[in-house]
N, C-alpha and C positions, 0 to 999 in steps of 0.2 A: 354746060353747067356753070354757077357763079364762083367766082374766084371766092379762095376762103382762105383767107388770110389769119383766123382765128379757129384755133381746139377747146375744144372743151372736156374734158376728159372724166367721168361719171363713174362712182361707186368705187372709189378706190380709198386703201389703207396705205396710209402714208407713217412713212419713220419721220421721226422727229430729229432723230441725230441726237438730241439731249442728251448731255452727261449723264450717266447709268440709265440710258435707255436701251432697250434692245428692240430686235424686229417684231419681236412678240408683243412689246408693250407700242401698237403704232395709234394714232386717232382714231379718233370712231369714221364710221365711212363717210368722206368727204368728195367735193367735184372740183376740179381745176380748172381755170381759164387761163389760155393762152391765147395774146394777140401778137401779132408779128415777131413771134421770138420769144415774149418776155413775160414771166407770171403776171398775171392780173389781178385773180383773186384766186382763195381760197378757202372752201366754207361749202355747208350739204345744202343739196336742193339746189344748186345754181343756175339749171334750166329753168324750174318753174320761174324763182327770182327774172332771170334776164326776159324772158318772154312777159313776167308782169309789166318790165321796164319799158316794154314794146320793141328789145330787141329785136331783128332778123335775122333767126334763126338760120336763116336761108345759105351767109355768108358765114357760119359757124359749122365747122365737123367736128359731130358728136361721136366719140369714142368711149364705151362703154367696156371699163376694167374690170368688170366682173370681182369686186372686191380683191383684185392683184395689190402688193406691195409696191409703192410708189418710193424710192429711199431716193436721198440727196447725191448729188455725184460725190464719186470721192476724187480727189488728183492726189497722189502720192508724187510727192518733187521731191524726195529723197535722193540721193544721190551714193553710189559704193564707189569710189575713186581706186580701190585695188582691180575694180573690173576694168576702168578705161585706164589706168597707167599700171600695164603689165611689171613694170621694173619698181613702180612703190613710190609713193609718196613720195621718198626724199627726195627722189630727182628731179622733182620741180626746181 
């Protein structure tokens, strides 16, 4: 099979993250591209688009979300210092 270095990922509702947004409120159904890792585009219809472009298709896996929730990562880097210094703060 051809090495596929790119996803394309179809019908999916994506969060915005926007301030006073929630999961309920997400874009209307969108397709995403990934090439080697890293967003490319995002925006509906994106197969027909690339395939007008003359992409090939070939070296693309298409992954159909059946209108699933796409949200942003979250990383929580928060840190509770009474959990990792049992004896408290002041002994630092």
């Amino acid at each position: 099979p051809p090495s596929r270095s790119a996803q394309l990922f179809i019908n999916a509702h994506i969060a915005t993250g926007m301030p006073g947004s929630t999961a309920a409120e997400t874009a209307a159904i969108q397709d995403i591209l990934v090439e080697d890792g890293k967003f490319i585009s995002i925006a509906p219809h994106l197969k027909a688009t690339l395939e007008a472009q003359g992409k090939d298709m070939a070296s693309v896996e298409v992954v159909d979300l059946g209108g699933k929730l796409v949200c942003p990562p979250f990383c929580d880097t928060h840190l509770h210092l009474d959990y990792v210094l049992p004896d408290g703060i002041d002994k630092l």
